[in-house]
C-alpha positions in Angstrom: -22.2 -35.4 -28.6 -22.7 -36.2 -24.9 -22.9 -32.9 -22.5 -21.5 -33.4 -19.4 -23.3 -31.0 -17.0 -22.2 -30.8 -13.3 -24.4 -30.5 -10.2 -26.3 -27.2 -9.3 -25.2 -26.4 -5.9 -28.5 -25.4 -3.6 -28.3 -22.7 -1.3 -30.0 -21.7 1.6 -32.1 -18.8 2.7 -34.0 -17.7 5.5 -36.0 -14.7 6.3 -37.4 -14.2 9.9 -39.3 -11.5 10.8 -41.9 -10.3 14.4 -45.5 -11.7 13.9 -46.8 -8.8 14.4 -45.4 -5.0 15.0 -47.4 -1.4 16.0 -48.3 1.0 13.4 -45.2 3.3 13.8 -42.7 0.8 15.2 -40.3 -0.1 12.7 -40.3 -4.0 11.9 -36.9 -6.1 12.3 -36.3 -8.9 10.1 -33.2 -10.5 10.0 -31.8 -12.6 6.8 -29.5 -15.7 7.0 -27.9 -16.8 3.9 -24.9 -19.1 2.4 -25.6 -18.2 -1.4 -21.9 -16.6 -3.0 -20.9 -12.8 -1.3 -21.9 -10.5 -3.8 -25.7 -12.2 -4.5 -28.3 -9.5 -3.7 -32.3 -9.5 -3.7 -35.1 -7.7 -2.2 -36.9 -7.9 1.0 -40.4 -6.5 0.1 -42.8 -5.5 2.4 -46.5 -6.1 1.0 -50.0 -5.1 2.4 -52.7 -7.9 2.0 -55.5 -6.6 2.2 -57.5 -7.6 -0.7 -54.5 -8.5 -3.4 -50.8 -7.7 -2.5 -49.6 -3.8 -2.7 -45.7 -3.3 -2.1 -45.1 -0.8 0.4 -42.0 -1.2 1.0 -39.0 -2.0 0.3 -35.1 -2.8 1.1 -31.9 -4.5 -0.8 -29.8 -7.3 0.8 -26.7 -8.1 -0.7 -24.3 -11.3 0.9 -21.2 -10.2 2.2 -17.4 -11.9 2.6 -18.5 -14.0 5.9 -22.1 -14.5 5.0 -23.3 -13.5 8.2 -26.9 -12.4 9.9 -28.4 -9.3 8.0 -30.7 -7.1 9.8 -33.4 -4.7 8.1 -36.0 -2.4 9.3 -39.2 -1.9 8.0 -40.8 1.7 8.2 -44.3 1.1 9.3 -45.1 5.0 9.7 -48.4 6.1 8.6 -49.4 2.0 7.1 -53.3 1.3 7.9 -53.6 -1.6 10.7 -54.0 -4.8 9.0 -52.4 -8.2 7.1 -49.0 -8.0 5.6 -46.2 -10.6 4.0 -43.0 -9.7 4.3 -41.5 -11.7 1.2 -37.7 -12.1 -0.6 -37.7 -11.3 -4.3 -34.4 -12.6 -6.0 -32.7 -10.9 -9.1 -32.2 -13.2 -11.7 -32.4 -16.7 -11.4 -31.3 -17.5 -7.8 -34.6 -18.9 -7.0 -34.6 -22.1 -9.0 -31.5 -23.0 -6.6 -32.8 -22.4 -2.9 -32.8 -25.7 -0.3 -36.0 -26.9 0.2 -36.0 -26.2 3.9 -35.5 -22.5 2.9 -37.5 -19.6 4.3 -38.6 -16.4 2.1 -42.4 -15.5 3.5 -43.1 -14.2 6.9 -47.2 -13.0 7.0 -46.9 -9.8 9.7 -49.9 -8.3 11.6 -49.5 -4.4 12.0 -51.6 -3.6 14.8 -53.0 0.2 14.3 -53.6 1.9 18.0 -53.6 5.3 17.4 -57.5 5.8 17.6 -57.2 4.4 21.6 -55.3 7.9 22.1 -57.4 11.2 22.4 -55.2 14.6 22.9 -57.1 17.2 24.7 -54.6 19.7 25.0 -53.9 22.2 22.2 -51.9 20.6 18.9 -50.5 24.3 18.7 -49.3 26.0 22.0 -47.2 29.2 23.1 -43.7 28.8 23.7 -44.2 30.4 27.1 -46.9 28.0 28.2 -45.8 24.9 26.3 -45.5 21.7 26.6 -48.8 20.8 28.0 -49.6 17.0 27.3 -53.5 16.3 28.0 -55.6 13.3 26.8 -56.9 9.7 27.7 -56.1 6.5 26.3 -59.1 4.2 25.7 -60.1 1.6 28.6 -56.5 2.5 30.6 -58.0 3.2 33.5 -55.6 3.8 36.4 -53.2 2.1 34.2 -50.7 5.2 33.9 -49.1 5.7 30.2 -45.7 6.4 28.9 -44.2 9.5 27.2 -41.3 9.7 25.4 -40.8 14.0 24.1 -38.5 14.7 21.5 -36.9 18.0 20.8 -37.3 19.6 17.3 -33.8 18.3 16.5 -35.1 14.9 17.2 -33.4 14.6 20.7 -34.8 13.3 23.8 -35.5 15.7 26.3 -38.1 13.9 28.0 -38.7 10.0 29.2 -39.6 7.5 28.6 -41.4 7.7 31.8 -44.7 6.4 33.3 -46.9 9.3 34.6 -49.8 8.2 36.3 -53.5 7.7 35.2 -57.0 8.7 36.9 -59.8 6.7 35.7 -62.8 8.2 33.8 -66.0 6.9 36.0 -68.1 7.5 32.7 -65.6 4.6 30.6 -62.5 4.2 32.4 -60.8 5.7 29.9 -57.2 6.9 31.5 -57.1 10.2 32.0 -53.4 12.3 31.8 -52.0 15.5 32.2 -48.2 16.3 32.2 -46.4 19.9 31.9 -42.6 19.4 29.7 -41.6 22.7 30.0 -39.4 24.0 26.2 -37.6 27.2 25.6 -38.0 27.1 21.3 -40.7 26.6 18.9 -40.5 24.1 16.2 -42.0 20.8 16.0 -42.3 18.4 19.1 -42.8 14.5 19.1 -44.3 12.4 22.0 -44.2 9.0 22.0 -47.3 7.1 23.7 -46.7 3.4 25.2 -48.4 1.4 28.0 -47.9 -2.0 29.5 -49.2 -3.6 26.3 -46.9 -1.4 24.3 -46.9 1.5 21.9 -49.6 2.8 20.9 -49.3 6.4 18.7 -46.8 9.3 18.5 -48.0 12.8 18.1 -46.8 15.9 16.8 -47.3 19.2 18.7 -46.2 22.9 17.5 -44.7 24.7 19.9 -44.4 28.8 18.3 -43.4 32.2 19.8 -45.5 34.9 21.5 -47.1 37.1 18.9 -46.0 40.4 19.7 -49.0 43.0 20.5 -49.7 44.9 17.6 -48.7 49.0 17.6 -51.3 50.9 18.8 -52.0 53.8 16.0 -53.0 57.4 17.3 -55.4 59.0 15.2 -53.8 62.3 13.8 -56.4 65.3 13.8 -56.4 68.4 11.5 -56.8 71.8 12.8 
C-alpha cells in the first residue's frame, strides 16, 4: 500500500524582548506569529543563574488577524542577574517552526535598589508626613526623580526632578522633599535618575495616637 502524505506547512515565530530591564520595571516582549488562530504556548521567564528556575510565566494564544502580541513580565522583588526569556509550545507545534524563527531572548535584570539609602522615617505621622530623605549612591549634584503614589495606587505626586547636594565625604546625592498627605495607609515612591529607575519604596503613613486619659487617684477617708 503506498501512503501518500502531504507537506507539513512551517510556521513562523518570533519572540523579541529588552536586553536588559531594572529590578521592578516590568519587561515587554512582544510575539509575532502566522501559526493557525487558536495555537497557544507559553512565554516563560527563567532565572540563570546556576541552572534555569521559571519565575514567571504568561499564555499567548494566536488570534483571527495574527497580529503583534505584547506581554509584560513582573520583575518585582527578582535578584539582579541573568535571565532567558524562552517560548514553550503545547503539543507538537515545535517540530513545525521556520528555521529563521525566534523563541530565546537572554535578559539582564539590573538590581539598583542598594544605590538608594532612605533616611527619613519608613513609618511617619499623618500630620508630619510625607517626608522623603535619603541619598542615592555616586549622584552627586545629579538631582533624582520621585514619582508618590496614594494608598489607592494614584499619583499624587511627579514624576519630578528635585535637586541634589553632593556629599563631600562620597558624592553621594543627597535629597530631601516634603509631599504633604491628609490619610494614612501605604505610600509608594518611585526613584529614577538620568540613567533610569532605580528602586521604589514603601512608606506608612498612620494617625496621631491620641494621648492617653490621665487617671486621678481616688483616696479613702
Amino acid at each position: 500500500f503506498l501512503v501518500l502524505i502531504g507537506p507539513v506547512s512551517a510556521y513562523g515565530l518570533y519572540l523579541s524582548c529588552p536586553e536588559s530591564v531594572q529590578v521592578g520595571l516590568p519587561l515587554k516582549c512582544s510575539i509575532d506569529s502566522d501559526f493557525p488562530p487558536g495555537t497557544t504556548f507559553n512565554i516563560v521567564l527563567y532565572q540563570t543563574q546556576y541552572t534555569a528556575t521559571q519565575v514567571k510565566s504568561e499564555t499567548v494564544t494566536v488570534q483571527e488577524k495574527q497580529q503583534t502580541q505584547y506581554r509584560l513580565l513582573d520583575t518585582t522583588g527578582l535578584p539582579g542577574g541573568n535571565y532567558k526569556v524562552e517560548v514553550k509550545f503545547i503539543g507538537a507545534d515545535e517540530p513545525r517552526l521556520r528555521s529563521d524563527s525566534k523563541t530565546l531572548q537572554l535578559v539582564n535584570i539590573i538590581d539598583r535598589s542598594e544605590e538608594l539609602t532612605i533616611t527619613s522615617p519608613m513609618t511617619q505621622n499623618v500630620a508630619d508626613a510625607l517626608r522623603i530623605e535619603g541619598a542615592v549612591a555616586k549622584l552627586g549634584s545629579g538631582g533624582v526623580q520621585l514619582e508618590v503614589r496614594d494608598p489607592d495606587g494614584a499619583k499624587i505626586y511627579g514624576p519630578l526632578y528635585i535637586g541634589t547636594t553632593s556629599d563631600i565625604r562620597n558624592d553621594d546625592g543627597k535629597f530631601t522633599q516634603k509631599v504633604p498627605v491628609t490619610m494614612p495607609g501605604n505610600y509608594e515612591v518611585a526613584f529614577s535618575d538620568a540613567k533610569g529607575y532605580i528602586s521604589t519604596v514603601t512608606f506608612k503613613v498612620v494617625s496621631p495616637t491620641a494621648a492617653p486619659t490621665a487617671v486621678v487617684p481616688t483616696t479613702t477617708t
